[in-house]
C-alpha positions in Angstrom: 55.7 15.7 114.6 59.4 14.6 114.3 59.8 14.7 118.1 57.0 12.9 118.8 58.2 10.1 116.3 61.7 10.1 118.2 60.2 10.2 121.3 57.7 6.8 119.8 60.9 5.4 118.7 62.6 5.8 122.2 59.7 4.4 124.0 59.9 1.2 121.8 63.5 1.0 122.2 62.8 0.8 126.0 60.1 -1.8 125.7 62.5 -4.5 123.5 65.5 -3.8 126.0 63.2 -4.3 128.8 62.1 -7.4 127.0 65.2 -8.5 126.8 66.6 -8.0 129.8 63.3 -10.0 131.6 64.0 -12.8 129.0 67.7 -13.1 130.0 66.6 -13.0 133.8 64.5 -15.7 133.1 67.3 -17.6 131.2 69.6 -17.0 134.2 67.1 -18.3 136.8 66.6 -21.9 134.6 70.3 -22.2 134.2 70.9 -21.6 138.2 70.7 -25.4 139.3 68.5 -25.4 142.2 69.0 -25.7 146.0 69.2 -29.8 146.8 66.3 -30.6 148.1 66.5 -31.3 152.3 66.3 -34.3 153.8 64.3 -35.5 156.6 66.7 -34.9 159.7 66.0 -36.3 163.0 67.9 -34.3 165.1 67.1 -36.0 169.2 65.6 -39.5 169.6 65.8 -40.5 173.7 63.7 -42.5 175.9 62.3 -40.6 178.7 59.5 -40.9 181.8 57.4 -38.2 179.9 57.8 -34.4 178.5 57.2 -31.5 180.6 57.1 -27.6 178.5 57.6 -30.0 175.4 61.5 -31.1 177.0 61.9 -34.7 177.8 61.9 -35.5 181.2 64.5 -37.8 183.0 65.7 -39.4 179.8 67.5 -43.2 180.5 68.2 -46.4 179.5 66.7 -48.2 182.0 63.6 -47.7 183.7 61.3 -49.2 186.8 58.5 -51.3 186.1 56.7 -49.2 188.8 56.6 -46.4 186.3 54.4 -48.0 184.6 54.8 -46.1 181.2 58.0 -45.4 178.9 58.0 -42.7 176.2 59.9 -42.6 173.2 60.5 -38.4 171.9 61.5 -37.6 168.6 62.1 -34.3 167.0 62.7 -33.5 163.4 64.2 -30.8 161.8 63.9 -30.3 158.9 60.8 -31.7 157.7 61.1 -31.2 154.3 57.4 -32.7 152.8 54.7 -34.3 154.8 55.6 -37.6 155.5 55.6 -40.1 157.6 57.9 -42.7 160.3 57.1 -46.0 162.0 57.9 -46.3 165.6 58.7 -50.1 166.3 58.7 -51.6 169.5 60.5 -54.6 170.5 61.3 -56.7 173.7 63.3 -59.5 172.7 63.2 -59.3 169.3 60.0 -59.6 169.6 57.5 -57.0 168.0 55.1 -55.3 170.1 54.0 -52.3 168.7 54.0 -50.6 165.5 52.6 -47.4 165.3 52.6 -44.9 161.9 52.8 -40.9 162.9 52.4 -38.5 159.9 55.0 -35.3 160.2 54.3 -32.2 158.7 57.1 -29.5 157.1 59.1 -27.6 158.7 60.0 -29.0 162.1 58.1 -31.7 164.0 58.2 -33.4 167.0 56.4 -36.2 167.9 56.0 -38.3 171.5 55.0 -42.5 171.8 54.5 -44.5 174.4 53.8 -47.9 176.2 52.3 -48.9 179.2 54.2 -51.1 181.0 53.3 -54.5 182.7 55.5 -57.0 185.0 55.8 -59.3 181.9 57.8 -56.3 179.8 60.7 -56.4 182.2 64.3 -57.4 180.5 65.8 -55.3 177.3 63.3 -53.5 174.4 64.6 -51.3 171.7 62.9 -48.7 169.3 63.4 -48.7 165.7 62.5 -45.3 164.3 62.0 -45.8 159.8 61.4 -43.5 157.4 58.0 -44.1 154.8 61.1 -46.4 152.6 61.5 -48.6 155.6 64.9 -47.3 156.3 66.2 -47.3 159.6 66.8 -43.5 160.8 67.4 -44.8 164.8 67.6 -47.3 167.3 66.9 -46.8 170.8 67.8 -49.5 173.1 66.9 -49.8 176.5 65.7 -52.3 179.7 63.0 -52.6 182.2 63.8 -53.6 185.4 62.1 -54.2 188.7 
């Protein structure tokens, strides 16, 4: 009878040090300021002719009307949270386009583009913003004959 009372008393000696120890763990973990939280990162913005095997092709700063379409690629990494960017288009300071593109976590790439006609010639530029409105990138380039 006394051993098994020993061995009783061992047993709940075990349980409240295991307690413990999970309690302080926990403690520990709370205490441990967490990772900062990423940012969204965009890591290439170029004008290009198109993509090809998801690689921008024959990225420039000027292009031929007789192309007929210009792309803008982006790629993000990190993507911390869905989000989502505005792609402006401007010729002149003029704005011609405005287009919203939702980008989901972890990495994201994303293509836009604009068909071109003889009265787009002269210099455009692309304002990539973040959901705040906050420029992240601005693209400039010209169409020529």
């Amino acid at each position: 009878m006394k051993c098994k009372f020993i061995i009783f008393l061992l047993l709940l000696t075990l349980l409240i040090l295991h307690s413990f120890s999970l309690s302080f763990a926990q403690e520990q973990e709370e205490a441990t300021p967490a990772e900062s939280p990423q940012e969204l990162t965009l890591v290439k913005a170029v004008m290009c002719e198109g993509l090809r095997s998801l690689v921008p092709l024959n990225e420039a700063i000027a292009f031929s009307i007789k192309r007929e379409e210009v792309f803008c690629f982006l790629d993000f990494d990190p993507v911390p949270e869905k989000t989502s960017i505005r792609i402006s288009w401007f010729w002149r300071d003029e704005r011609r386009r405005n287009p919203k593109f939702i980008l989901y976590p972890r990495r994201w790439s994303t293509l836009d583009s604009m068909q071109l006609r003889d009265a787009d010639k002269g210099p455009w530029r692309v304002e990539v913003r973040d959901v705040e409105g906050n420029i992240l990138k601005t693209l400039r380039f010209s169409i020529t004959d």
